[in-house]
VEXNU-29000 format. One record per residue (C-alpha): residue number from 1; residue in three letters; z, x, y. Coordinates in steps of 0.05 Angstrom, whole numbers. Each point is the difference from the previous one (the first is absolute). Layout:
N
<r><n>NUM</n><res>ALA</res><c3>Z</c3><c1>X</c1><c2>Y</c2></r>
...
This chain:
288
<r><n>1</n><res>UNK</res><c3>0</c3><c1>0</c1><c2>0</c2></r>
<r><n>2</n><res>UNK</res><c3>-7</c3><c1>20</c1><c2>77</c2></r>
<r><n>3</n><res>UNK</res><c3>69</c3><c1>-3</c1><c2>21</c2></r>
<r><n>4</n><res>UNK</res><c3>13</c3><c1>-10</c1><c2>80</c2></r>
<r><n>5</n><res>UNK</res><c3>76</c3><c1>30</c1><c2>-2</c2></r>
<r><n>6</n><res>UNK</res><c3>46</c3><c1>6</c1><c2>54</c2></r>
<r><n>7</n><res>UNK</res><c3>50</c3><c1>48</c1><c2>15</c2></r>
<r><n>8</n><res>UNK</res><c3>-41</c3><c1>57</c1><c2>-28</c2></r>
<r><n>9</n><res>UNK</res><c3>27</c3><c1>57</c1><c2>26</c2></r>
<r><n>10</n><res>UNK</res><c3>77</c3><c1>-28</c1><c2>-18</c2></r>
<r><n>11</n><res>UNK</res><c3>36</c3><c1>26</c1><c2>-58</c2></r>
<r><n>12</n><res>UNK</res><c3>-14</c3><c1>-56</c1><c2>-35</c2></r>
<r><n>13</n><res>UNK</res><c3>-78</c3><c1>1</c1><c2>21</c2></r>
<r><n>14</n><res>UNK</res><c3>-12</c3><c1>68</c1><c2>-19</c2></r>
<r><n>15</n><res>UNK</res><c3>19</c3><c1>-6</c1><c2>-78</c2></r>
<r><n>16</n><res>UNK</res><c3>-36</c3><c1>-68</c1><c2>-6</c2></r>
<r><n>17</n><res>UNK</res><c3>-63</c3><c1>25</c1><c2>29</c2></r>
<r><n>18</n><res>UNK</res><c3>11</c3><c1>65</c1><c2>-57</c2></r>
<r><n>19</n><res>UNK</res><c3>8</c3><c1>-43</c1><c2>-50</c2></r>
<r><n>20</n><res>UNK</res><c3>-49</c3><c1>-56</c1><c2>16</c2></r>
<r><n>21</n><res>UNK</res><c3>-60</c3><c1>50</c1><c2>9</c2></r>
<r><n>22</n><res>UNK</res><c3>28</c3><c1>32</c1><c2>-60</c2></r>
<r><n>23</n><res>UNK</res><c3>-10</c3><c1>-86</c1><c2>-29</c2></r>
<r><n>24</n><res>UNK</res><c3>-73</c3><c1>9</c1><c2>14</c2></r>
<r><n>25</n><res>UNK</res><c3>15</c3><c1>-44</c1><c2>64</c2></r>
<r><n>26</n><res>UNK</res><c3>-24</c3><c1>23</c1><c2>65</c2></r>
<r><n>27</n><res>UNK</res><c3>51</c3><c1>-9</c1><c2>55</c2></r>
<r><n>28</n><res>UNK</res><c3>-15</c3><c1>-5</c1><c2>73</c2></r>
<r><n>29</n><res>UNK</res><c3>55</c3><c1>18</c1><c2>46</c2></r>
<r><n>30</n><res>UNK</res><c3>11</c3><c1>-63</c1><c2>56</c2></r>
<r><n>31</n><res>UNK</res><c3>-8</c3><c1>48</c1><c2>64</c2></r>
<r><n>32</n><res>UNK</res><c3>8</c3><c1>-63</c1><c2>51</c2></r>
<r><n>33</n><res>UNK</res><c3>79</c3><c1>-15</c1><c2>25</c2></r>
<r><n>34</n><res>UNK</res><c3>33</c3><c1>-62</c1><c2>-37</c2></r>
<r><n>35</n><res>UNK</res><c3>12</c3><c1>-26</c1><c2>75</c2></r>
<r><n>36</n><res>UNK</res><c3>-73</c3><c1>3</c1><c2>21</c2></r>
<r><n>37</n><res>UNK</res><c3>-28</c3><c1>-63</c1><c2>-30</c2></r>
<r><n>38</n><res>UNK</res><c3>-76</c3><c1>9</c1><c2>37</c2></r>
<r><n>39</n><res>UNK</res><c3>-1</c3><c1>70</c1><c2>-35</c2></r>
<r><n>40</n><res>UNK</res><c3>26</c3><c1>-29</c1><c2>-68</c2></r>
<r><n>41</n><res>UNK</res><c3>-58</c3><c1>-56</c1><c2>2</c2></r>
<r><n>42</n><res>UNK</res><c3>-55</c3><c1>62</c1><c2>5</c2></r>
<r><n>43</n><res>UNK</res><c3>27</c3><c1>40</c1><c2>-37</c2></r>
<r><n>44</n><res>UNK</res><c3>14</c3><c1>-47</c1><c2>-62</c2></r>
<r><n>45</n><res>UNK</res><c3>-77</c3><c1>-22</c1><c2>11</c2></r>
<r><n>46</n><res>UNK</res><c3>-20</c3><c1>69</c1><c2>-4</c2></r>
<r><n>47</n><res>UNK</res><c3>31</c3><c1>22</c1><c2>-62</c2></r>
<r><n>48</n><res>UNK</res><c3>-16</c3><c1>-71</c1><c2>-39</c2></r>
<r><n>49</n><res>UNK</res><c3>64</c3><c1>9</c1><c2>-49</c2></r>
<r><n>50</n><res>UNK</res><c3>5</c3><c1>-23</c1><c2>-72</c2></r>
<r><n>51</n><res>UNK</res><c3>74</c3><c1>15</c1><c2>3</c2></r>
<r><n>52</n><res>UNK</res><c3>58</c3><c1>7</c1><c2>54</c2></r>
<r><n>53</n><res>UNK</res><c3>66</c3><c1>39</c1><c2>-21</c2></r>
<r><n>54</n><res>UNK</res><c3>39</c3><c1>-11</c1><c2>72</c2></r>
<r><n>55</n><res>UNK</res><c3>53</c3><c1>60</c1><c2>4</c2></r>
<r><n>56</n><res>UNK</res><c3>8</c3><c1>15</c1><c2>70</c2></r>
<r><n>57</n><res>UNK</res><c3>63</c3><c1>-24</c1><c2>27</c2></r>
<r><n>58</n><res>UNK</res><c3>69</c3><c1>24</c1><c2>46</c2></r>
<r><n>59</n><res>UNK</res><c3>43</c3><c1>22</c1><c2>-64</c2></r>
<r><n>60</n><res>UNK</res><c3>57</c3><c1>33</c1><c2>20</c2></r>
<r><n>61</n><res>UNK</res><c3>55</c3><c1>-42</c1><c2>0</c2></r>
<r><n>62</n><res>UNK</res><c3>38</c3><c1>41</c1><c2>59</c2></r>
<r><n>63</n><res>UNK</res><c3>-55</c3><c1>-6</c1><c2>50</c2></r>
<r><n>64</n><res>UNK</res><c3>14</c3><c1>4</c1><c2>73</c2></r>
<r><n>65</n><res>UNK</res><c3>-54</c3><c1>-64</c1><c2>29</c2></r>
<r><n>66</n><res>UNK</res><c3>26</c3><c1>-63</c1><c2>-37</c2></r>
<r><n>67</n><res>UNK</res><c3>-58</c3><c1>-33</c1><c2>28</c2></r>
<r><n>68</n><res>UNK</res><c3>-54</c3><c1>50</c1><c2>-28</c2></r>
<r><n>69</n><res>UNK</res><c3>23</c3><c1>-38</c1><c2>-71</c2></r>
<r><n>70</n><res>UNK</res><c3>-33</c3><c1>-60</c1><c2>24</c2></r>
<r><n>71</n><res>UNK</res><c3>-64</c3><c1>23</c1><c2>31</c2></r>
<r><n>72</n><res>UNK</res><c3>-24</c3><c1>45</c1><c2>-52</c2></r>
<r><n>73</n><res>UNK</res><c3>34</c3><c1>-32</c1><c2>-54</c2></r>
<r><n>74</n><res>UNK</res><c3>-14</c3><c1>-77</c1><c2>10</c2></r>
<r><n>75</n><res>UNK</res><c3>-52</c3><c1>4</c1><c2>59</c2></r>
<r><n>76</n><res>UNK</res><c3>-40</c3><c1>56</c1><c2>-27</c2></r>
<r><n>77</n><res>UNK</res><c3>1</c3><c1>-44</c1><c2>-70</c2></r>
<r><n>78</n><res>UNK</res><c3>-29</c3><c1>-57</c1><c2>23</c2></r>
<r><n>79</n><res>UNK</res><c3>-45</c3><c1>34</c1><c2>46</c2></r>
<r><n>80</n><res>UNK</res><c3>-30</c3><c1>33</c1><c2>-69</c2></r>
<r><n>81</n><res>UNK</res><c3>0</c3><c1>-60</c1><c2>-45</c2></r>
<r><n>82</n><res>UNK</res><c3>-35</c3><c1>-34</c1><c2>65</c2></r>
<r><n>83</n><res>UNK</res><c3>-51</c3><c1>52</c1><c2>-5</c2></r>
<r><n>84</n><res>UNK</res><c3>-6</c3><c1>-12</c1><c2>-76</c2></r>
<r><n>85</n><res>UNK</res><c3>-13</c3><c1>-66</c1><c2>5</c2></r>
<r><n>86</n><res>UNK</res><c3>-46</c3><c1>7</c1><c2>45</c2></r>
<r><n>87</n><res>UNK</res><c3>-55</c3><c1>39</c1><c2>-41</c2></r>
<r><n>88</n><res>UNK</res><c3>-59</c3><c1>-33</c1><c2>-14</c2></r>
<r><n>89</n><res>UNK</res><c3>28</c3><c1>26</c1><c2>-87</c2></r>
<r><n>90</n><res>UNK</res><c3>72</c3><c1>-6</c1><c2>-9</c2></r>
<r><n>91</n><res>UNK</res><c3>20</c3><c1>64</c1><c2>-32</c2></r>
<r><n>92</n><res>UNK</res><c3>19</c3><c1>-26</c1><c2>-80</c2></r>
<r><n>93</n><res>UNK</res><c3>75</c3><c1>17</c1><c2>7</c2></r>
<r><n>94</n><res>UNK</res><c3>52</c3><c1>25</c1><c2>60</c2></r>
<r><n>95</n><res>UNK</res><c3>65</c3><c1>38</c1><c2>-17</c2></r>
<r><n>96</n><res>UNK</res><c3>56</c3><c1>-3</c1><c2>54</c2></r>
<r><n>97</n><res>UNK</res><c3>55</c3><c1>54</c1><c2>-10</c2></r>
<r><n>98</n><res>UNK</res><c3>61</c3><c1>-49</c1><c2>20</c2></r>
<r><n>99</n><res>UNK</res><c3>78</c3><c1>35</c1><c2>-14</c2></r>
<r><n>100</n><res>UNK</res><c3>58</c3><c1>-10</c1><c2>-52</c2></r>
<r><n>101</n><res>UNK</res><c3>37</c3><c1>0</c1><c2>70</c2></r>
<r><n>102</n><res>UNK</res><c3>-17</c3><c1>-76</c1><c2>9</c2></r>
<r><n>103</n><res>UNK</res><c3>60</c3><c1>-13</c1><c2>-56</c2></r>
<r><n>104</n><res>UNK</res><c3>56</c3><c1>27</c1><c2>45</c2></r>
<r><n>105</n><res>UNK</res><c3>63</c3><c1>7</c1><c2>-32</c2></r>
<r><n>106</n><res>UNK</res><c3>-5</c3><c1>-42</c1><c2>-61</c2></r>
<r><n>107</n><res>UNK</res><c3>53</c3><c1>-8</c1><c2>-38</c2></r>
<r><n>108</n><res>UNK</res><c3>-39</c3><c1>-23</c1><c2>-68</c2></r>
<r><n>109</n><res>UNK</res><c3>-34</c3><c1>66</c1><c2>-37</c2></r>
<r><n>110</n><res>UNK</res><c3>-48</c3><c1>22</c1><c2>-17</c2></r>
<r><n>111</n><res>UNK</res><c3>-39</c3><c1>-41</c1><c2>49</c2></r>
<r><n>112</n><res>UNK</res><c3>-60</c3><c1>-37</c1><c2>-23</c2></r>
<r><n>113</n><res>UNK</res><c3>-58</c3><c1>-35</c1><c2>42</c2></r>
<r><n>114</n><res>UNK</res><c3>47</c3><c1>-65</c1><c2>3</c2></r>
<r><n>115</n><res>UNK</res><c3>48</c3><c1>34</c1><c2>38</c2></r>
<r><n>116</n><res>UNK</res><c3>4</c3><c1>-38</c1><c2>62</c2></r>
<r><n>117</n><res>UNK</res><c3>-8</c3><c1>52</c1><c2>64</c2></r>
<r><n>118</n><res>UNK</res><c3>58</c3><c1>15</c1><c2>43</c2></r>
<r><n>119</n><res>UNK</res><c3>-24</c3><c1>60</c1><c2>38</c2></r>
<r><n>120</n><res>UNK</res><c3>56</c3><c1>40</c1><c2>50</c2></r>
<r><n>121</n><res>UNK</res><c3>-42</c3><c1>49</c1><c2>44</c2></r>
<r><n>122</n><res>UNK</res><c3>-68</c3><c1>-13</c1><c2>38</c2></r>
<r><n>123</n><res>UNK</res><c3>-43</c3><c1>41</c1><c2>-45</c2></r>
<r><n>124</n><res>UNK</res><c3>19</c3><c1>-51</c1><c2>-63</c2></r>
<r><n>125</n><res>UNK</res><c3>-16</c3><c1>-64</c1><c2>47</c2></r>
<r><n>126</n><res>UNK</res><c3>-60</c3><c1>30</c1><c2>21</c2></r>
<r><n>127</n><res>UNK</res><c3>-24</c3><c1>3</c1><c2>-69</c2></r>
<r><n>128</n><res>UNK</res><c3>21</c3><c1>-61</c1><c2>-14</c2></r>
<r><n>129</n><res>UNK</res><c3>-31</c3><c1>-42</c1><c2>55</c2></r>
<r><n>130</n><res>UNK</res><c3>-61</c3><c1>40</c1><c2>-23</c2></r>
<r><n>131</n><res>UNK</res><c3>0</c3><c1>-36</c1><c2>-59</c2></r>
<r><n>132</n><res>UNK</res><c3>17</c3><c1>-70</c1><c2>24</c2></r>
<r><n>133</n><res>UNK</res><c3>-62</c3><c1>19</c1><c2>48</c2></r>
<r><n>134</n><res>UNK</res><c3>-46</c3><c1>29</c1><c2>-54</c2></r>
<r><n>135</n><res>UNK</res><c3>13</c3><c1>-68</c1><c2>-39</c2></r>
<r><n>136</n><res>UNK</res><c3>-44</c3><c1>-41</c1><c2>38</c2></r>
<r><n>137</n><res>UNK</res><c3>-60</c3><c1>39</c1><c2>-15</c2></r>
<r><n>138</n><res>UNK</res><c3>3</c3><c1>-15</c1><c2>-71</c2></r>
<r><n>139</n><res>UNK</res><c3>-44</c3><c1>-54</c1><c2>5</c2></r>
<r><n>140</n><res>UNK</res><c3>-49</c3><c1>44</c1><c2>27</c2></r>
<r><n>141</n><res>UNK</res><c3>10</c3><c1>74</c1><c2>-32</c2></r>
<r><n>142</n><res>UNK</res><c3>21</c3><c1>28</c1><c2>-67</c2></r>
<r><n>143</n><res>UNK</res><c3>75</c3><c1>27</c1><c2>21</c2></r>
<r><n>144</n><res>UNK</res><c3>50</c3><c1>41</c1><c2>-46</c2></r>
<r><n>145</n><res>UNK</res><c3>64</c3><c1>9</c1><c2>36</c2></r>
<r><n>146</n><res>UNK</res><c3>35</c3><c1>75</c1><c2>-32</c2></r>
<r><n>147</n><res>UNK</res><c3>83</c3><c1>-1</c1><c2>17</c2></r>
<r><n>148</n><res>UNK</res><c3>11</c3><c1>81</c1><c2>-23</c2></r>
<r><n>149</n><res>UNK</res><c3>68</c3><c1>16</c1><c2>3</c2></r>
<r><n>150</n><res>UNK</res><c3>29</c3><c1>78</c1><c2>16</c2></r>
<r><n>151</n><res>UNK</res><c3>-54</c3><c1>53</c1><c2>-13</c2></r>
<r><n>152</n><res>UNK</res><c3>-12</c3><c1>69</c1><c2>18</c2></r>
<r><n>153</n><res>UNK</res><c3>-36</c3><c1>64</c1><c2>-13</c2></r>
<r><n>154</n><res>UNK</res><c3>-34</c3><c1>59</c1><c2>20</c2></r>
<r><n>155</n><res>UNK</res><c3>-23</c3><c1>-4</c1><c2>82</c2></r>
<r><n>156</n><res>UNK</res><c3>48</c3><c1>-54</c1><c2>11</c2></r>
<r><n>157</n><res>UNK</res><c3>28</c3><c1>2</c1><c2>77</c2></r>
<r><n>158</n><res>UNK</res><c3>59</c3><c1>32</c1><c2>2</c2></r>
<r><n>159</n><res>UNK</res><c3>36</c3><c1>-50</c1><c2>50</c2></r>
<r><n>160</n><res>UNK</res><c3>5</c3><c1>-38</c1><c2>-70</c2></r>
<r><n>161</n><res>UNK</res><c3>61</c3><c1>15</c1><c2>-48</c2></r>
<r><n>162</n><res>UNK</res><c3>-24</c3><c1>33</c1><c2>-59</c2></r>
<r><n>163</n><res>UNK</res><c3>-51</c3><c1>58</c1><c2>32</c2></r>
<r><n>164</n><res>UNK</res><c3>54</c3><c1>8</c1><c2>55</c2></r>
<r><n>165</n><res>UNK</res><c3>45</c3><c1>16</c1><c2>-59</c2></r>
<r><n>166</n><res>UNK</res><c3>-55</c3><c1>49</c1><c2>-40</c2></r>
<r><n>167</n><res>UNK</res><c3>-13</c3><c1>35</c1><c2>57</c2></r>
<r><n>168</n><res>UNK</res><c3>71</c3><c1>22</c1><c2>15</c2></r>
<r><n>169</n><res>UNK</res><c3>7</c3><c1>14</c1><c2>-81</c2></r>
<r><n>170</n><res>UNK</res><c3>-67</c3><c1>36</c1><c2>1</c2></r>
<r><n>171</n><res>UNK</res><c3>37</c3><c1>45</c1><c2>69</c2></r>
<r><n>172</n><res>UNK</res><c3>61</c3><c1>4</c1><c2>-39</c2></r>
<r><n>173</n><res>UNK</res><c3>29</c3><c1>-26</c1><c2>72</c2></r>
<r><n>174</n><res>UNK</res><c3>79</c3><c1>7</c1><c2>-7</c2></r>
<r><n>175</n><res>UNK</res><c3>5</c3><c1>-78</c1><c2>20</c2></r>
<r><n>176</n><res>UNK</res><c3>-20</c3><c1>-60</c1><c2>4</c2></r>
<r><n>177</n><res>UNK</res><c3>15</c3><c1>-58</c1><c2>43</c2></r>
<r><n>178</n><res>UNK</res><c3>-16</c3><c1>-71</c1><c2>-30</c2></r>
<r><n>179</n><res>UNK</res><c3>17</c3><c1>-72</c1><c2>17</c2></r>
<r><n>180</n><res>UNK</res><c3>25</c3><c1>-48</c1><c2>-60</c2></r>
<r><n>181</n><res>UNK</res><c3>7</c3><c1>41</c1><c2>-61</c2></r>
<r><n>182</n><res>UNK</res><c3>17</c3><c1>-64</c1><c2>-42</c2></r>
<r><n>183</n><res>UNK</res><c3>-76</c3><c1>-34</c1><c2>6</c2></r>
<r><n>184</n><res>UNK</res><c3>-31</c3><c1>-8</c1><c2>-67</c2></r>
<r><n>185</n><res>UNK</res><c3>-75</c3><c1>-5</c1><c2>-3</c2></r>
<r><n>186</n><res>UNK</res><c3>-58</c3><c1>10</c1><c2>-40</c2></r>
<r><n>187</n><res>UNK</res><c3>-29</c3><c1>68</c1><c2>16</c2></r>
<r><n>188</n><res>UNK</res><c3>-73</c3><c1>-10</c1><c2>-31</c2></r>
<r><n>189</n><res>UNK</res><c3>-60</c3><c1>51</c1><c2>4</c2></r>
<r><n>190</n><res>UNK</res><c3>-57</c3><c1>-24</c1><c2>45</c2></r>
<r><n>191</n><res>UNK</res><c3>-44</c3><c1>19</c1><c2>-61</c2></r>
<r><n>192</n><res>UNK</res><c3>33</c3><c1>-58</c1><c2>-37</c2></r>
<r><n>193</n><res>UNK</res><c3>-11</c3><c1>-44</c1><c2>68</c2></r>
<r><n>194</n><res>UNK</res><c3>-78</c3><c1>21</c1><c2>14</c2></r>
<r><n>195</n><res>UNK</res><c3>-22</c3><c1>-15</c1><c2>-75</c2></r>
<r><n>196</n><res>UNK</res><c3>42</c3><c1>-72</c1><c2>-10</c2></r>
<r><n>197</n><res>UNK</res><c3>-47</c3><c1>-22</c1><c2>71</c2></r>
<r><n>198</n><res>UNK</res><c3>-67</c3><c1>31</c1><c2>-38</c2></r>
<r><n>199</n><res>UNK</res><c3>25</c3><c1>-45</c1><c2>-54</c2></r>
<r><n>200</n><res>UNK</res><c3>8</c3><c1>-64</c1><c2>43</c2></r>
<r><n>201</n><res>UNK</res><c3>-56</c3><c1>19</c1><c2>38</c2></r>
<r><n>202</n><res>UNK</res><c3>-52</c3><c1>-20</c1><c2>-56</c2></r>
<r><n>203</n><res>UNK</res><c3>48</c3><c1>-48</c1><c2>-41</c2></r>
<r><n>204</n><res>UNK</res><c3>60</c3><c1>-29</c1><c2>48</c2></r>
<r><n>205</n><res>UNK</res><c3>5</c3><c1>-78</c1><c2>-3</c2></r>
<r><n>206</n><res>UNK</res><c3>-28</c3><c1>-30</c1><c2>64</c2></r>
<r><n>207</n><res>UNK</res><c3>48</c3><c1>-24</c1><c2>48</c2></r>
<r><n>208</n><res>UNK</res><c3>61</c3><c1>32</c1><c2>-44</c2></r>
<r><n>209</n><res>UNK</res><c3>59</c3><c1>56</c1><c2>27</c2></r>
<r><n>210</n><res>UNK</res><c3>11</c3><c1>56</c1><c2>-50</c2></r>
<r><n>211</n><res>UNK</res><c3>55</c3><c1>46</c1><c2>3</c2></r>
<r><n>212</n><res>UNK</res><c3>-6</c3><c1>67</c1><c2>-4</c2></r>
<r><n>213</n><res>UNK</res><c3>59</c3><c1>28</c1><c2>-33</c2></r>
<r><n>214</n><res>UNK</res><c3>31</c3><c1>30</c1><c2>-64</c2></r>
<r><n>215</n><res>UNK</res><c3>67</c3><c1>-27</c1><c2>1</c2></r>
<r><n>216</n><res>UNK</res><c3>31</c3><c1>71</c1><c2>-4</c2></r>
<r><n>217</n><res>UNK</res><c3>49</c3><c1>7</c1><c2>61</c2></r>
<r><n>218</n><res>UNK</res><c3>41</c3><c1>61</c1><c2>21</c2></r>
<r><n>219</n><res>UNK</res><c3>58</c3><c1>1</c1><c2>48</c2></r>
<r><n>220</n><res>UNK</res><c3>-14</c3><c1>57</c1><c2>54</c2></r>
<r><n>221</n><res>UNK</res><c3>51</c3><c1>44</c1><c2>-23</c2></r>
<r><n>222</n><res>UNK</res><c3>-36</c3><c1>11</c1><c2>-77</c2></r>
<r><n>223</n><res>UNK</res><c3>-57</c3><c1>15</c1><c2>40</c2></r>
<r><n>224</n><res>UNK</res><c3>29</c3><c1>54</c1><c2>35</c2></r>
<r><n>225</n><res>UNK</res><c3>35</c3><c1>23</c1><c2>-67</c2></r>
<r><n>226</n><res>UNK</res><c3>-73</c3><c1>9</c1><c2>-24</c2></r>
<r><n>227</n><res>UNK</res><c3>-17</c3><c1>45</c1><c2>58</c2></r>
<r><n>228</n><res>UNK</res><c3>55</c3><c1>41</c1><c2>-14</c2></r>
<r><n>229</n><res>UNK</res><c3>-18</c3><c1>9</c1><c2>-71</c2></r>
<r><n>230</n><res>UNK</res><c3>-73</c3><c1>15</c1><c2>8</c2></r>
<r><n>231</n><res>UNK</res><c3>6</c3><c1>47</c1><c2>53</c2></r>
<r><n>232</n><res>UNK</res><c3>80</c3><c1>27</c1><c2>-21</c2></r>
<r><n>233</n><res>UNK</res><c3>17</c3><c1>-1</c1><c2>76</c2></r>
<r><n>234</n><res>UNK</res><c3>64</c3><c1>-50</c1><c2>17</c2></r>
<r><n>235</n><res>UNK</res><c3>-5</c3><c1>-14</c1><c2>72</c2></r>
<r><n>236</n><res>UNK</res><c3>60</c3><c1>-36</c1><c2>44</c2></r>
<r><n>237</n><res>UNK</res><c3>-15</c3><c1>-71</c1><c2>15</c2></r>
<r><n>238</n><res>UNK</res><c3>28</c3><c1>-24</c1><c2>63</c2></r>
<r><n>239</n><res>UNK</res><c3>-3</c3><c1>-72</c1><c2>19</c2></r>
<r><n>240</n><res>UNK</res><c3>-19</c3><c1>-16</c1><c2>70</c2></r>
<r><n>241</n><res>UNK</res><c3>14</c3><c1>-69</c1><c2>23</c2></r>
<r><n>242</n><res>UNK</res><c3>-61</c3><c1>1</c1><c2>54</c2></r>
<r><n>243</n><res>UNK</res><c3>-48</c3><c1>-3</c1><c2>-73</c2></r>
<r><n>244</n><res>UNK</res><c3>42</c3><c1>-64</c1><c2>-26</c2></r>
<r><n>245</n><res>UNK</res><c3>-52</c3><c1>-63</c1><c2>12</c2></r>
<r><n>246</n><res>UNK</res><c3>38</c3><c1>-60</c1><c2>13</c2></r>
<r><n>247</n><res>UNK</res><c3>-44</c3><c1>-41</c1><c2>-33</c2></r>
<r><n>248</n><res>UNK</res><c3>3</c3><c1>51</c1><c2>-64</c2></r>
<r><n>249</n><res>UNK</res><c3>-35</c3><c1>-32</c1><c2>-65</c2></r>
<r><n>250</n><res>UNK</res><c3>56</c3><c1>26</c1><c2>-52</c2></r>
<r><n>251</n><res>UNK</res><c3>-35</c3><c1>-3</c1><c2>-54</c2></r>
<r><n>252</n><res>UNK</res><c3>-73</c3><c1>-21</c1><c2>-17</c2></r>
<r><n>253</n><res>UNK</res><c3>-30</c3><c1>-3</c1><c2>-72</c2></r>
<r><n>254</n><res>UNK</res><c3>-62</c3><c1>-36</c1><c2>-24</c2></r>
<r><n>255</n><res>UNK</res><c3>-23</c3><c1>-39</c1><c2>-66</c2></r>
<r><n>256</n><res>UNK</res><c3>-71</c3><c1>28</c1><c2>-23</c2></r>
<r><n>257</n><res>UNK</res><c3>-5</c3><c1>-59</c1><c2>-54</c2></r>
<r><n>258</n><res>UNK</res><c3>-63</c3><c1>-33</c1><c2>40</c2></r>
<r><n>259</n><res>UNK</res><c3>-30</c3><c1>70</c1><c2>13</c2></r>
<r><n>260</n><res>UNK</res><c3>6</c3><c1>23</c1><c2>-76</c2></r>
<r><n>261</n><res>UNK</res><c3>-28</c3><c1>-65</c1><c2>-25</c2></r>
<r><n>262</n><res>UNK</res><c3>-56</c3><c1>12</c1><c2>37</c2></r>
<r><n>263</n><res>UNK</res><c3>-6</c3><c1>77</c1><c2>-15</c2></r>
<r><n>264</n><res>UNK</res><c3>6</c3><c1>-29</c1><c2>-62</c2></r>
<r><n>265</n><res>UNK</res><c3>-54</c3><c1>-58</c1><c2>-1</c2></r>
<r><n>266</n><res>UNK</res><c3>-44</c3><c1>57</c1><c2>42</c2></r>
<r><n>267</n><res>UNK</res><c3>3</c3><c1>54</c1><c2>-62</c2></r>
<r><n>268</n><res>UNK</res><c3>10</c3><c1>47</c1><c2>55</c2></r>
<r><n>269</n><res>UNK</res><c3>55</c3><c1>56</c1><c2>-2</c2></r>
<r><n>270</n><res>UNK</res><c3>41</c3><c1>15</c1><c2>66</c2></r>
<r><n>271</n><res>UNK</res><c3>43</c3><c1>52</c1><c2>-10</c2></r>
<r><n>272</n><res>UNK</res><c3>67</c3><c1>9</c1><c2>27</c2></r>
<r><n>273</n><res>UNK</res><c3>24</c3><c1>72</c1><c2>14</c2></r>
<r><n>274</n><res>UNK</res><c3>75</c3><c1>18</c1><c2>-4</c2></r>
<r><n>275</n><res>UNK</res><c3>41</c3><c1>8</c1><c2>45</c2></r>
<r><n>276</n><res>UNK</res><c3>10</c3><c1>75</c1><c2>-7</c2></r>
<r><n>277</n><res>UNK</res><c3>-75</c3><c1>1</c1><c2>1</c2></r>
<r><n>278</n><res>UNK</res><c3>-6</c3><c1>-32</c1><c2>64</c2></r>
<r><n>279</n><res>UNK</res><c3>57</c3><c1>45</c1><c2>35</c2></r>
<r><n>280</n><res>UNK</res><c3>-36</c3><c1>63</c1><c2>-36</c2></r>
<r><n>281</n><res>UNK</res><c3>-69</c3><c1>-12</c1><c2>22</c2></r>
<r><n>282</n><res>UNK</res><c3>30</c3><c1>-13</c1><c2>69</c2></r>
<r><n>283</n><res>UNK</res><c3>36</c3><c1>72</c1><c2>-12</c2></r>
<r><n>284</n><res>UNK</res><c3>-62</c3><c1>30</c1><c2>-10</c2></r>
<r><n>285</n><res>UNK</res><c3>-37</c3><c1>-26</c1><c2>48</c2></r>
<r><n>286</n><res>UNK</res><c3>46</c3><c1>31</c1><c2>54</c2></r>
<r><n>287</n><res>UNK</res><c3>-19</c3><c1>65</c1><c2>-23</c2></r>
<r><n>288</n><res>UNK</res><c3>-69</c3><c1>4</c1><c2>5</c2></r>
């Protein structure tokens, strides 16, 4: 398929695209801004897609312009799926990255697709009134909605947890100063992320929300016990108060039933590295 994908040059972008092209798919990077709905119309005509993985978003959960949530992450939506809709051929099917941060702090786990949302910070809202938006285009486009809890990997940005925490391990820094320490969450590799949306790509139920997920959780504290025994360095951890959210999720773990039925169904294989693998690759990476 010609994919359109957005968010290309993201770390989430830049493994899909590997692993697409590596699908025999050819992937065209969006180039137009999300917010610029006369440049999505002409540029969506231009590239005629039989596919649309949407990717591009505000992710980080700490940042600064509340209101940039909105505008990229709603606005920039619907200015997309407007442009989609607006093609002369519909492209066959349209995956939109949504969050496992729509849940909030649920107190049933693992969390399945039922789950009603309760999200407690802007970026989970955002992603959730994306979805309430993206629902009235199913009468009119081929929509799979992807909830992916926790993952990471190599070329992550280190303003999130887990490469903020290799990179110190990888420096052997003396400290390190952390928020929460008590958060569990799924730490999944991106590989495992990329490869479950190729798979929903070509066989994802119209109009259906898939979790992306393994069901494994760690509290933040094994996590950093696995640093300490891949790389035998035992740094202090300080807590500062300033990286406590006050709307912390405590702990956030998915059920992959739906997914793995439809792995299943699919006869495809996704696989699911460790979590040592994940951390180790991530290791290595910071050496080159």
């Amino acid at each position: 398929m010609k994919i359109l994908l957005t968010g290309a040059d993201g770390f989430t972008g830049r493994l899909f695209a590997e692993r697409a092209s590596a699908a025999s798919h050819t992937v065209v990077p969006l180039q137009a801004d999300l917010t610029n709905a006369a440049a999505l119309q002409e540029e969506a005509l231009a590239v005629a897609p039989d596919a649309v993985v949407h990717l591009a978003a505000i992710s980080f959960v700490g940042h600064a312009n509340e209101h940039a949530f909105y505008g990229v992450n709603v606005v920039g939506s619907t200015n997309l799926l407007n442009a989609l809709v607006a093609l002369p051929v519909r492209p066959k099917r349209v995956l939109l990255a949504s969050s496992a941060n729509i849940y909030g702090n649920s107190k049933h786990s693992p969390i399945d697709e039922m789950q009603p949302p309760a999200p407690v910070n802007h970026y989970g809202t955002s992603k959730l009134a994306m979805e309430y938006m993206a629902r009235t285009y199913t009468d009119r486009l081929n929509l799979v909605i992807t909830r992916p809890f926790n993952y990471t990997g190599p070329g992550q940005d280190i303003n999130f947890l887990i490469p903020k925490l290799a990179t110190h391990f990888a420096e052997r820094a003396p400290s390190i100063a952390l928020g929460n320490l008590n958060v569990e969450r799924e730490f999944n590799d991106i590989q495992m992320v990329c490869d479950a949306y190729l798979v929903l790509l070509t066989h994802g139920e119209p109009g259906e929300i898939y979790n992306i997920c393994s069901g494994n959780p760690y509290a933040l504290r094994f996590v950093i016990e696995t640093f300490s025994r891949l790389t035998g360095h035992s740094p202090l951890i300080e807590v500062n108060p300033a990286f406590v959210r006050a709307n912390e999720v405590h702990r956030l773990c998915g059920n992959p039933e739906k997914l793995n039925r439809l792995i299943q169904a699919s006869g495809a294989t996704v696989h699911t590295p460790t979590l040592d693998e994940t951390l180790e690759r991530m290791l290595q990476a910071l050496k080159k």
